[in-house]
C-alpha positions as CSV (number, residue, x, y, z in Angstrom):
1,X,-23.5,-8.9,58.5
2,X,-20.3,-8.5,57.1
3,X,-18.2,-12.0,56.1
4,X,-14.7,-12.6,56.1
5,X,-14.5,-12.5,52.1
6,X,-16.5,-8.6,52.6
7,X,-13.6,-7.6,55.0
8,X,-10.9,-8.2,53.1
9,X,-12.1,-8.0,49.5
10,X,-13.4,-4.3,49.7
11,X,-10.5,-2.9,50.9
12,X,-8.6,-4.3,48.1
13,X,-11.5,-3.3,45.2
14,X,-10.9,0.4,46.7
15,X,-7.5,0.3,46.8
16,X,-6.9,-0.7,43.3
17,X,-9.4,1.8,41.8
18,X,-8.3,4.5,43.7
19,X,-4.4,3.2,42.6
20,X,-5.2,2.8,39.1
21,X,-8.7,4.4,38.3
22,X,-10.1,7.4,37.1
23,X,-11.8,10.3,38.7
24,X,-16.3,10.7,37.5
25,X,-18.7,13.0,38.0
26,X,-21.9,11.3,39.1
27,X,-24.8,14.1,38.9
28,X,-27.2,12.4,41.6
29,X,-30.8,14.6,41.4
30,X,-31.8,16.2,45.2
31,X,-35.1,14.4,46.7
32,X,-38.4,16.0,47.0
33,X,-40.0,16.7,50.3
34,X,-43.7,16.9,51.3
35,X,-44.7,19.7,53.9
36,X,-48.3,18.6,54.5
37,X,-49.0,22.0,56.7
38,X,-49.3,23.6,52.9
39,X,-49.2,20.8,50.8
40,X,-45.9,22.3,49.3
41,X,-42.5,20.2,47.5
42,X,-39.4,21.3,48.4
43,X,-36.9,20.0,46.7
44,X,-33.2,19.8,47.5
45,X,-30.3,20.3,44.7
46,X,-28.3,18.4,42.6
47,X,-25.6,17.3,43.7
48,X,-22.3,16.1,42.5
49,X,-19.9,13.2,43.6
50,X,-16.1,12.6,42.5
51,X,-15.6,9.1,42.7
52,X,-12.4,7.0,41.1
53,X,-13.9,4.7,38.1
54,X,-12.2,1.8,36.1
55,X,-10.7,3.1,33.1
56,X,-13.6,3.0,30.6
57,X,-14.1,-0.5,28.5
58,X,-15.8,-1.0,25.5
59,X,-18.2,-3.9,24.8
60,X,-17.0,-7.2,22.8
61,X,-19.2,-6.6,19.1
62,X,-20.5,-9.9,19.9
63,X,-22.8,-8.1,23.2
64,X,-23.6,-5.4,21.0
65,X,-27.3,-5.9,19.8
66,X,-28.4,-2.5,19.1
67,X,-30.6,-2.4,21.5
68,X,-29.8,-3.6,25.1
69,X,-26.6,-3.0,24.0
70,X,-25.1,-0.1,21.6
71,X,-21.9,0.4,19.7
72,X,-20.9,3.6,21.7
73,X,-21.8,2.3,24.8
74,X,-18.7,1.9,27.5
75,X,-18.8,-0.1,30.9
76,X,-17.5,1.1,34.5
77,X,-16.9,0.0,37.8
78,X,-16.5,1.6,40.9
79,X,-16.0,0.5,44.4
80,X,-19.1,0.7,46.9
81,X,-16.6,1.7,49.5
82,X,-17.8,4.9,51.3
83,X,-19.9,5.7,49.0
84,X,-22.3,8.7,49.7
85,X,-25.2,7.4,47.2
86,X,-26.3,4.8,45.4
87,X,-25.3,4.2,41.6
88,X,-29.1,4.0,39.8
89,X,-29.9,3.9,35.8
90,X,-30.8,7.5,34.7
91,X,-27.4,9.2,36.5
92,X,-25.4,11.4,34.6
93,X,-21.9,10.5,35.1
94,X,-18.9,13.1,33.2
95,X,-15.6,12.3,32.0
96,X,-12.8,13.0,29.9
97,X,-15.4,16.1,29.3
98,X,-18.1,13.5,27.6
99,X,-21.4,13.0,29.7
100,X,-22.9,9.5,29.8
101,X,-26.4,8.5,31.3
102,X,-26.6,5.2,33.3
103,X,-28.1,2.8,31.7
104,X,-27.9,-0.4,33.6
105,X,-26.0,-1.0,36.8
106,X,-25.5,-4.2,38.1
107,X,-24.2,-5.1,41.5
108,X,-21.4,-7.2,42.5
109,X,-21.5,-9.2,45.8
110,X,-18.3,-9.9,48.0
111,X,-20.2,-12.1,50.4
112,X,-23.4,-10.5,52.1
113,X,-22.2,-7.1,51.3
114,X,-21.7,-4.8,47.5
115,X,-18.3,-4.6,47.2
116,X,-18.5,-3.1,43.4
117,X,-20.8,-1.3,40.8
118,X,-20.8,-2.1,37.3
119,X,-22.5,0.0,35.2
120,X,-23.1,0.3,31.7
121,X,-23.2,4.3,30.4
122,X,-24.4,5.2,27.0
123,X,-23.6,8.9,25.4
């Protein structure tokens, strides 16, 4: 259920993105579907979702370890409000005509709901 601090705090962490953000590209895979009647998979297209994103930051050298953590990857954030699917590692995610991949995503709480997605893209 939605607290006080979820209320008022997503409205705000959509309004300044939207203000001062960035349109993406997330490239979001369809879902397969089993018929069992012929034991077929259909699956559904790709589809792709224009979202505004924080401006692009790079990592402080002292995160960087090469690994987790690489010196061309960038970090993001984008509001979870009305959203039309869920940010997951693996997503291909274009801008500024560059595509990233999603590698980590982690989720940022407002009170019992996601009010923003963090996510770290590597090229």
């Amino acid at each position: 259920m939605a607290t006080a601090l979820d209320t008022t705090l997503i409205p705000k962490i959509k309004s300044i993105i939207d203000t001062y953000g960035k349109n993406v590209v997330f490239v979001v895979p369809g879902l397969a579907s089993y018929d069992p009647d012929d034991g077929s998979v259909i699956e559904s297209g790709v589809k792709k979702y224009t979202v505004k994103s924080t401006p692009p930051a790079n990592y402080n050298s002292d995160m960087i370890d090469g690994d987790t953590i690489e010196s061309n990857d960038c970090s993001i954030s984008i509001s979870s409000s009305g959203l039309l699917f869920t940010p997951a590692n693996g997503l291909e995610v274009t801008f500024d005509n560059q595509s990233w991949r999603v590698m980590n995503v982690i989720t940022g709480y407002t009170g019992d709901e996601i009010g923003i997605y963090e996510m770290q893209l590597r090229r």
